[in-house]
C-alpha positions as CSV (number, residue, x, y, z in Angstrom):
1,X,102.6,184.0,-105.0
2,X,99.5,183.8,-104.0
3,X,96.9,181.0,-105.3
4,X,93.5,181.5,-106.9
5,X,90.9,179.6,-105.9
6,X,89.9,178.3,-109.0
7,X,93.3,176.5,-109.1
8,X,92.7,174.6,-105.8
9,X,91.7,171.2,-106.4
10,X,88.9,169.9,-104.6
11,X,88.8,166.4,-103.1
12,X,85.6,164.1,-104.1
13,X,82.9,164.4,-101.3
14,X,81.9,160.7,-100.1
15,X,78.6,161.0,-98.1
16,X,77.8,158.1,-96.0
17,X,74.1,157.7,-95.1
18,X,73.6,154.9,-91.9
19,X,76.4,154.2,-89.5
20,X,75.7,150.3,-89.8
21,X,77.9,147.4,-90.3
22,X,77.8,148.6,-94.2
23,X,78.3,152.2,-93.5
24,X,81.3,151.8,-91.1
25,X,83.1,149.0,-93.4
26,X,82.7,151.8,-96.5
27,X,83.6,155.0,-94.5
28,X,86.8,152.7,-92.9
29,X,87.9,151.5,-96.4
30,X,88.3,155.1,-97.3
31,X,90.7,155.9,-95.0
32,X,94.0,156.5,-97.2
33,X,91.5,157.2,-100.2
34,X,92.1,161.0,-101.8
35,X,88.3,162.0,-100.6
36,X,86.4,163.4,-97.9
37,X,83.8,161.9,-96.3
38,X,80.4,162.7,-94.6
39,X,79.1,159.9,-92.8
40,X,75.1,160.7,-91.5
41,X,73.3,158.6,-89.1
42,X,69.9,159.5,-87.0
43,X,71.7,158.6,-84.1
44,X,75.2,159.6,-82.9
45,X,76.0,155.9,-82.3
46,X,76.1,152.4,-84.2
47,X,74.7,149.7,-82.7
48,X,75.6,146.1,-82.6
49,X,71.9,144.6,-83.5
50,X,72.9,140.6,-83.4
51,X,73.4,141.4,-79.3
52,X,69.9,143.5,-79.2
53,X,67.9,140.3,-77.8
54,X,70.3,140.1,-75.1
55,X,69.8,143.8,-73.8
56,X,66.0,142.8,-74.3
57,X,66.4,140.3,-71.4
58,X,68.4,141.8,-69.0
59,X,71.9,140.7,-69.8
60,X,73.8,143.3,-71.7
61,X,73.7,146.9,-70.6
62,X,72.9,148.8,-73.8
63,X,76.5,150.4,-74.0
64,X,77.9,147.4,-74.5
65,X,76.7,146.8,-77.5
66,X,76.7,150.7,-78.8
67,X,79.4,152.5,-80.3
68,X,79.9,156.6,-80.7
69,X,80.1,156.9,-84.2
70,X,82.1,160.3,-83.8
71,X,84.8,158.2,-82.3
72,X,85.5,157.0,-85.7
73,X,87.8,160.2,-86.5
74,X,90.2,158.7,-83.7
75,X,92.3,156.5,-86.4
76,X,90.7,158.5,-89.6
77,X,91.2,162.1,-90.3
78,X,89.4,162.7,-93.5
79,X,85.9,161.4,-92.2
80,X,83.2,163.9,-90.3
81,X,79.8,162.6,-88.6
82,X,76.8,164.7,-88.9
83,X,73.8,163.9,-86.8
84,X,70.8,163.9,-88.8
85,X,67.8,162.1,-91.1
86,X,67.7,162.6,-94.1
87,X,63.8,163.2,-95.5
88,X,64.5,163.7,-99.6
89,X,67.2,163.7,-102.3
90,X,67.7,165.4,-105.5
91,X,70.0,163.5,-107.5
92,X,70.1,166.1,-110.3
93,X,71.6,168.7,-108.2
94,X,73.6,165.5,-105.7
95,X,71.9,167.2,-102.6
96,X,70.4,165.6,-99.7
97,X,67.9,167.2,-97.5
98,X,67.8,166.7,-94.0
99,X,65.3,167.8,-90.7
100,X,65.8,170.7,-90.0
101,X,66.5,172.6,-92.9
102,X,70.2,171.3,-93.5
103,X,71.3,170.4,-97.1
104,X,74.1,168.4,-97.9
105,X,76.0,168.1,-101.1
106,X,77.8,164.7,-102.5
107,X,79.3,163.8,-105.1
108,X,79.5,160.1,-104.4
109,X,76.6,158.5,-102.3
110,X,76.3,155.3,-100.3
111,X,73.1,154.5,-98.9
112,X,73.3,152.0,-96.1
113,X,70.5,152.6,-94.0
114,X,69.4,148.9,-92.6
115,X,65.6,148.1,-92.7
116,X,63.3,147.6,-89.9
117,X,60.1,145.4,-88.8
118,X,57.7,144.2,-91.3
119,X,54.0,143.7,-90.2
120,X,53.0,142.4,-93.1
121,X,49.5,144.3,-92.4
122,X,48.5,142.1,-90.1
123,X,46.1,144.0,-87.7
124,X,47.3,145.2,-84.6
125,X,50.8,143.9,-85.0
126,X,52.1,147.7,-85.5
127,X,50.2,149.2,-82.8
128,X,50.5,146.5,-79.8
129,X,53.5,144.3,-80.7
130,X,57.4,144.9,-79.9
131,X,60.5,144.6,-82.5
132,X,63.7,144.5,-81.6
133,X,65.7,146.8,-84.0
134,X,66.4,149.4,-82.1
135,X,68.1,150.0,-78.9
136,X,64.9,151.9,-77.8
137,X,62.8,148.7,-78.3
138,X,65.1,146.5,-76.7
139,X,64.7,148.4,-73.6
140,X,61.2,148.6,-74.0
141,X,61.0,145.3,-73.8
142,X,63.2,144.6,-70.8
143,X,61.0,147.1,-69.1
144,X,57.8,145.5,-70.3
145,X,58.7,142.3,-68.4
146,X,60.1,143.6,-65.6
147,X,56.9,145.9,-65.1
148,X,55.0,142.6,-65.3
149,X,56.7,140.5,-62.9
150,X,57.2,143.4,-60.2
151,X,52.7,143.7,-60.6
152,X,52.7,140.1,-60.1
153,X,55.0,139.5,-56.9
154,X,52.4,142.4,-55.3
155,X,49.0,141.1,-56.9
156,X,50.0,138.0,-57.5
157,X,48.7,135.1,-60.5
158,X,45.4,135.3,-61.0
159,X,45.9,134.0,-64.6
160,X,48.5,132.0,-66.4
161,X,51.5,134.7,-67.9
162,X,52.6,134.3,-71.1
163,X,55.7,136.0,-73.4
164,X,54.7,135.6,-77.4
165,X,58.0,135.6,-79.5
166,X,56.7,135.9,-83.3
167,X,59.4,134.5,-85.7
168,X,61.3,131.6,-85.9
169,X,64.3,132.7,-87.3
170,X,67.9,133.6,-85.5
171,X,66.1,136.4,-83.6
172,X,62.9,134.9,-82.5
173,X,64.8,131.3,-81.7
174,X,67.5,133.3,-79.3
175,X,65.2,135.9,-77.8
176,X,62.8,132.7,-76.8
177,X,65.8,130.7,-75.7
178,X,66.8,133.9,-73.4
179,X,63.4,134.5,-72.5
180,X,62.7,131.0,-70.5
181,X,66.7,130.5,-69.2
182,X,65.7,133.9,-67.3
183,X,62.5,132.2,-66.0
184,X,64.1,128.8,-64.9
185,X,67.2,129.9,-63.9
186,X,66.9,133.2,-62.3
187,X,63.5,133.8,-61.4
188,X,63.3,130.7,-58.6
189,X,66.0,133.3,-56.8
190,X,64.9,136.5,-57.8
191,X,61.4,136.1,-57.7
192,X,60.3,133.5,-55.3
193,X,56.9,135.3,-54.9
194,X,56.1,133.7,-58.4
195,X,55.1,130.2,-59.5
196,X,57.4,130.1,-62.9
197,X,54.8,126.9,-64.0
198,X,52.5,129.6,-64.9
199,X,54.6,131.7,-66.6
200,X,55.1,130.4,-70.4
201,X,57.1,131.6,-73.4
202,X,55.5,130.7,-76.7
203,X,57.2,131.1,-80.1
204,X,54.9,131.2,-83.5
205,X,56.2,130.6,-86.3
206,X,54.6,129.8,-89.5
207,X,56.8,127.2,-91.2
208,X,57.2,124.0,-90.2
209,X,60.4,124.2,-88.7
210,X,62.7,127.0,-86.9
211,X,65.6,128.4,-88.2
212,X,64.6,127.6,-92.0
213,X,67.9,128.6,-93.6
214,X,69.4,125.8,-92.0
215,X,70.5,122.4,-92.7
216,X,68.1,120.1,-90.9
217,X,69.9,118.4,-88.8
218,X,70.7,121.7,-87.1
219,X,67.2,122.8,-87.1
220,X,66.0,119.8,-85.5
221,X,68.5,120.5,-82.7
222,X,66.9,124.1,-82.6
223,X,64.4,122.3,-82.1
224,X,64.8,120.3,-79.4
225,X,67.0,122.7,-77.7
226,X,64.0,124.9,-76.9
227,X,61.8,121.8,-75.9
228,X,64.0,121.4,-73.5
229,X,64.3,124.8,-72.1
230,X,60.3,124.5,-71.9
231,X,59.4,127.1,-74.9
232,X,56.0,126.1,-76.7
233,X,56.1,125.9,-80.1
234,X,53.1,126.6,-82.2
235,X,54.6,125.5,-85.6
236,X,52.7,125.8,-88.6
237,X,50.8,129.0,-87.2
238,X,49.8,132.3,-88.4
239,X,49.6,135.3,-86.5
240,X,46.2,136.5,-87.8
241,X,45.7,139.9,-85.2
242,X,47.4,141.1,-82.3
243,X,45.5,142.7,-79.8
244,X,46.5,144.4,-77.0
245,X,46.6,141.6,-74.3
246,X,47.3,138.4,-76.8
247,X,47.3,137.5,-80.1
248,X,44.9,135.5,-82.5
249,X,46.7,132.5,-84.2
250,X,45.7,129.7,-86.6
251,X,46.9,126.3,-86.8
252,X,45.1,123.5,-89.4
253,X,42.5,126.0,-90.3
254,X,41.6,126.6,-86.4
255,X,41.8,130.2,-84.6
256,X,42.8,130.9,-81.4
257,X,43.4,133.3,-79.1
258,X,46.7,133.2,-77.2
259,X,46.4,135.9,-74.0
260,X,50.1,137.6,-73.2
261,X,51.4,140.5,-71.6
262,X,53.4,141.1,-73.9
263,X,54.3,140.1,-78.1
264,X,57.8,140.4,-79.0
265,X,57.8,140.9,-83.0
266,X,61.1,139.1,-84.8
267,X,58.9,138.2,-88.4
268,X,60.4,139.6,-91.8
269,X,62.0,143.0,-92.4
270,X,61.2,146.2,-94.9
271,X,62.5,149.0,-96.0
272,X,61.8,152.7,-94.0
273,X,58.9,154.5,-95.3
274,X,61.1,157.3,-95.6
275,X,63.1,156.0,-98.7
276,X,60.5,156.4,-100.6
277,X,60.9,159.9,-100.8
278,X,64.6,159.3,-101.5
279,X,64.1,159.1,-105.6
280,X,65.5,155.3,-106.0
281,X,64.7,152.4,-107.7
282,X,62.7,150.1,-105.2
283,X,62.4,146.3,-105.4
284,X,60.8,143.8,-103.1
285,X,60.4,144.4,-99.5
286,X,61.5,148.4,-100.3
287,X,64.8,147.2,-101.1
288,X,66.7,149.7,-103.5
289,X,67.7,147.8,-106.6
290,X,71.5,147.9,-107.5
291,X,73.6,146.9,-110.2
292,X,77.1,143.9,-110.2
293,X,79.1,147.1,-108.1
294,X,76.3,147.8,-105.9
295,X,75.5,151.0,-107.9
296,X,71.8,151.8,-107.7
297,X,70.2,151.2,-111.0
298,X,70.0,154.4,-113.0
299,X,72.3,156.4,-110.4
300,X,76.0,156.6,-111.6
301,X,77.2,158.3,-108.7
302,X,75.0,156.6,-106.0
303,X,75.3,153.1,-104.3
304,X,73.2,151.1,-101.7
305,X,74.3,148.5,-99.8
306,X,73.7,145.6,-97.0
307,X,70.0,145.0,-96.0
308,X,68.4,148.1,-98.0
309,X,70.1,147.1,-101.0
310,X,69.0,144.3,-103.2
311,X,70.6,143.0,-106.9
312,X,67.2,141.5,-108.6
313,X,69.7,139.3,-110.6
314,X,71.5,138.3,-107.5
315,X,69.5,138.5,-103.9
316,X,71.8,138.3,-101.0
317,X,70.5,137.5,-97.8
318,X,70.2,140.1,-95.3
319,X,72.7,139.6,-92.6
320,X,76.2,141.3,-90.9
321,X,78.6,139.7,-93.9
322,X,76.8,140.8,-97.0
323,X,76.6,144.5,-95.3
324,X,80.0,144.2,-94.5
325,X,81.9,143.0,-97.9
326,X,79.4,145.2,-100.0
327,X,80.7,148.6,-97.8
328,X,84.6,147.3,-98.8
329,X,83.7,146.7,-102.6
330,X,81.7,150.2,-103.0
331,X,84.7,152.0,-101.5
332,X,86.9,150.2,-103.7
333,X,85.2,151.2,-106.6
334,X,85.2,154.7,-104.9
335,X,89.0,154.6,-104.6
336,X,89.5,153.4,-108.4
337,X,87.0,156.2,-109.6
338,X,89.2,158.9,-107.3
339,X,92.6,157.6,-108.5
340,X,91.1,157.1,-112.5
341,X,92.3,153.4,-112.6
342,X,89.9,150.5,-113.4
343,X,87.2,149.8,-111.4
344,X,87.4,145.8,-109.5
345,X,86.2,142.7,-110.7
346,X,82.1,142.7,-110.0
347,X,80.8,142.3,-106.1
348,X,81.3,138.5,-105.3
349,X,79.5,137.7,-102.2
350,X,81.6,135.2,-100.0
351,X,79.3,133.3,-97.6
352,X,81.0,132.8,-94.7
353,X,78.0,130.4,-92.6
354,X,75.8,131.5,-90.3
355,X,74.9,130.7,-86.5
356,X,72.3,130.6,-84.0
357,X,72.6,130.4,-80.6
358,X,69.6,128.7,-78.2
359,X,71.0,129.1,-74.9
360,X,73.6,128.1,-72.6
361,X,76.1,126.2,-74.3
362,X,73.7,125.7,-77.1
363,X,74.2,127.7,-80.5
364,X,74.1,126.1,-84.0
365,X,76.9,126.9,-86.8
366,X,77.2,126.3,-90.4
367,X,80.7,127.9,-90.9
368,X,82.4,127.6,-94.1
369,X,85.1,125.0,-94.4
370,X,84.3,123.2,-91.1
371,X,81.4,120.2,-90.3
372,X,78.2,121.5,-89.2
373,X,78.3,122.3,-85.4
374,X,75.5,122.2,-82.5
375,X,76.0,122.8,-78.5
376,X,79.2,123.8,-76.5
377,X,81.7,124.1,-79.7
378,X,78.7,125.8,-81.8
379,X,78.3,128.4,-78.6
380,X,81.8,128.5,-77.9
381,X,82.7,130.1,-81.8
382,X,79.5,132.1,-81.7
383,X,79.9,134.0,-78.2
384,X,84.0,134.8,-79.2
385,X,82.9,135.9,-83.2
386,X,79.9,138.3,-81.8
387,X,82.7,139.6,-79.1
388,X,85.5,140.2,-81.7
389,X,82.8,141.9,-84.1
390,X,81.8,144.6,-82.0
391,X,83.5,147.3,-82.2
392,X,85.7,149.6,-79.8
393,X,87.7,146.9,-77.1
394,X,85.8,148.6,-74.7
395,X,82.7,147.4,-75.7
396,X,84.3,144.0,-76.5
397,X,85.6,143.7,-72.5
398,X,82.5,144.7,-71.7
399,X,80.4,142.5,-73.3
400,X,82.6,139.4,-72.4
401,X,82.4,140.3,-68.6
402,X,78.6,140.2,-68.4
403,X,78.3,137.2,-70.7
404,X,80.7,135.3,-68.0
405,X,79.1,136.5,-65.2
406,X,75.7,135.3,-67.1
407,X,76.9,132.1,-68.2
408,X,80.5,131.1,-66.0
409,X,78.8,132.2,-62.7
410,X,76.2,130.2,-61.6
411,X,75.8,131.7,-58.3
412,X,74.9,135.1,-59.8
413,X,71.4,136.3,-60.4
414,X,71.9,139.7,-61.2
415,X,70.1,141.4,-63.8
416,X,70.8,144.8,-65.8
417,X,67.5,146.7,-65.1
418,X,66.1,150.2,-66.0
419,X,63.5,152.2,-64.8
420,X,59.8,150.8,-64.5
421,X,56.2,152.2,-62.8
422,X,55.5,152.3,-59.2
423,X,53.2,149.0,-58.6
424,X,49.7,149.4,-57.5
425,X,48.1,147.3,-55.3
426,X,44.7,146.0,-56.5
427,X,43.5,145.0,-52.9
428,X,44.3,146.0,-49.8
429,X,47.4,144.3,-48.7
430,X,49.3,143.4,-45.8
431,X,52.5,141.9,-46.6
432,X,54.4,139.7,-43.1
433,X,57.9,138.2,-42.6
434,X,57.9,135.0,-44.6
435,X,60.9,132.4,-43.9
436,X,63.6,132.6,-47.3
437,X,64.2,130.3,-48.8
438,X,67.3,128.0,-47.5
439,X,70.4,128.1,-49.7
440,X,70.1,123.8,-49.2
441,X,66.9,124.2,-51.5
442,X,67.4,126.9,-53.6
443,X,68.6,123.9,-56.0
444,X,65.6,121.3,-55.7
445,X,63.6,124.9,-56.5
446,X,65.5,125.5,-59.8
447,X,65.3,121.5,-60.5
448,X,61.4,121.9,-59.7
449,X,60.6,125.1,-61.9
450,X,63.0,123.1,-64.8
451,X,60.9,120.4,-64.6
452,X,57.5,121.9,-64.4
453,X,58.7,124.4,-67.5
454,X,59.9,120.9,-69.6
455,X,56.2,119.4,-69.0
456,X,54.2,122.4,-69.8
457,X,54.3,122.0,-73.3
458,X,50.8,122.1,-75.1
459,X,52.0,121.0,-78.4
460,X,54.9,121.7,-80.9
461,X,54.1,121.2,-84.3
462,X,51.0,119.1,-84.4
């Protein structure tokens, strides 16, 4: 007998917009859930953003830390990945509408697009500085440098080089911290040409302190860590322009212009232009306002989660975890609407802790259960969590090779380099044989630059 299709039951369509650490927790969660799902990202892979710095300074290729989201069918059958952005959506009719001319229909939504740099207006700051949110800009930046020191070693130092890192949170702390171990430790070898005493990394940061969420005691270490490493801090400084060779800062009612090849932006976070054409509720910073389940307000059918997603009664803060627990609760409450049973108890945000790492056998941790942590132990947990987070074990091997040929092989200097522009010379030049330099000094060089970074230190927080 045949069957009519008017008798065929149709599953519930679970559309997925952003292949984050929200999206993939939701679309996972689904799994053995009596649905379909459609999960729609602008780029065909997820990428592991805590790890972006490190690509930024020439220690992770950028598949290490990128994963193919298609490859997400290999454990889950009921899951599809369509490439796309999506530009509007109707929630009257449930239909998204994408480039191109492609419409998709839903019947339940989960927005969990992530957010990207905020400029907060200040002039110039869009147009000449770098963010690191994309894979895209973290290669940018790696080329940036490299582009600079290659010009130098041919045209030499006519001027003092600088590296501006604006933000002192997690992002701007590590990418500084990164920034000068690749100057005193590697650049000695690599670039001998260079006098790394001239070279200076600068963070800006307008509290008083880095790594404000913190407990003090750990920011203080923060602190000092970078000190150490010979980062100048300009604490209780506003980035007031950024031009295209420096940036105009003010300390105690005084401006200044700091010059730099390059500004690497890590300050606040907003919401994509684009979701304003997206017909949601929008709170600070962009943020789509949501309800106890994560349901944004007014939408029945339609949830937002992780750093796009903010409950006005309850603010999370916008890191991996929130993102994370919020994709499992929304496709929880998914799964009880599917099966008709009751939906769970109201989203309960566990806080896990937070870290930071500085450098070498220097992180920070505030870890739930366990005493506050700083140095080797701190870096120790915060190197094996970030490897066991990403995701695919080929990614994870991957990642935990070049991190111990980075950090476990001192004799190593190699860097993971892309493509940058053939270097002009300004003069004339004749380049002769020079005489290496000896392996028996190659030590007292790295000791000299170490020193000579530790002592160039303008001022911190003054």
């Amino acid at each position: 007998m045949s069957v009519s299709p008017a008798s065929v039951t149709k599953r519930p369509h679970v559309v997925v917009v952003g292949g984050g650490f929200g999206g993939i927790a939701t679309v996972r969660r689904l799994k053995r859930a009596d649905v379909d799902v459609t999960l729609i990202d602008r780029h065909n892979y997820n990428t592991f953003s805590p790890l972006l710095y490190q690509v930024a300074t020439a220690s992770l290729n950028p598949g290490d830390i990128t994963w193919f989201l298609r490859a997400v069918r290999a454990k889950q059958s009921n899951v599809r990945f369509l490439k796309g952005t999506v530009t509007s959506m109707d929630h009257d009719t449930k239909t998204l509408h994408l480039e191109g001319g492609l419409d998709v229909k839903y019947d339940k939504l989960v927005i969990s697009v992530g957010v990207t740099a905020n400029f907060f207006g200040i002039p110039g700051a869009a147009e000449y500085s770098m963010p690191l949110y994309r894979r895209s800009q973290a290669l940018a930046v790696r080329d940036r440098m490299f582009a600079g020191l290659e010009n130098a070693a041919i045209n030499g130092q006519d001027s003092e080089q600088r590296i501006i890192v604006v933000g002192g949170g997690a992002t701007g702390v590590e990418t500084a911290g990164a920034f000068a171990e690749l100057r005193n430790n590697d650049m000695p070898t690599t670039y001998p040409e260079l006098d790394t005493r001239r070279i200076h990394i600068t963070l800006v940061e307008m509290m008083p302190h880095v790594l404000g969420p913190f407990h003090p005691k750990l920011r203080d270490y923060a602190k000092k860590s970078l000190e150490k490493r010979g980062v100048e801090l300009r604490l209780e400084t506003a980035v007031k322009e950024v031009r295209r060779d420096g940036v105009v800062v003010e300390h105690a009612g005084e401006q200044e212009f700091l010059p730099a090849g390059m500004v690497v932006w890590a300050s606040g976070i907003t919401a994509h232009g684009a979701v304003q054409d997206w017909a949601v509720p929008q709170g600070r910073g962009g943020r789509i306002e949501v309800d106890e389940h994560l349901r944004v307000r007014g939408l029945e059918d339609v949830f937002a989660i992780g750093d796009i997603a903010v409950n006005p009664d309850e603010p999370l803060p916008q890191l991996a975890q929130p993102a994370l627990q919020g994709g499992k609760h929304v496709a929880d409450v998914i799964r009880a609407q599917a099966a008709g049973k009751s939906l769970p108890k109201p989203f309960k945000y566990k806080d896990k802790g937070t870290m930071a790492t500085i450098g070498r056998s220097s992180a920070v941790a505030e870890i739930k259960f366990m005493p506050r942590l700083t140095g080797f132990p701190a870096w120790i947990i915060w190197v094996g969590l970030h490897i066991a987070t990403l995701l695919g074990n080929r990614n994870r091997f991957a990642t935990l090779t070049n991190l111990a040929a980075k950090y476990l092989m001192g004799g190593s200097h190699n860097a993971i380099v892309g493509e940058t522009p053939p270097v002009v010379a300004l003069e004339p030049t004749v380049l002769e044989a020079q005489s290496d330099i000896r392996p028996g000094k190659k030590a007292a060089v790295k000791k000299a630059a170490k020193q000579a970074a530790a002592q160039s230190l303008p001022r911190d927080d003054r």
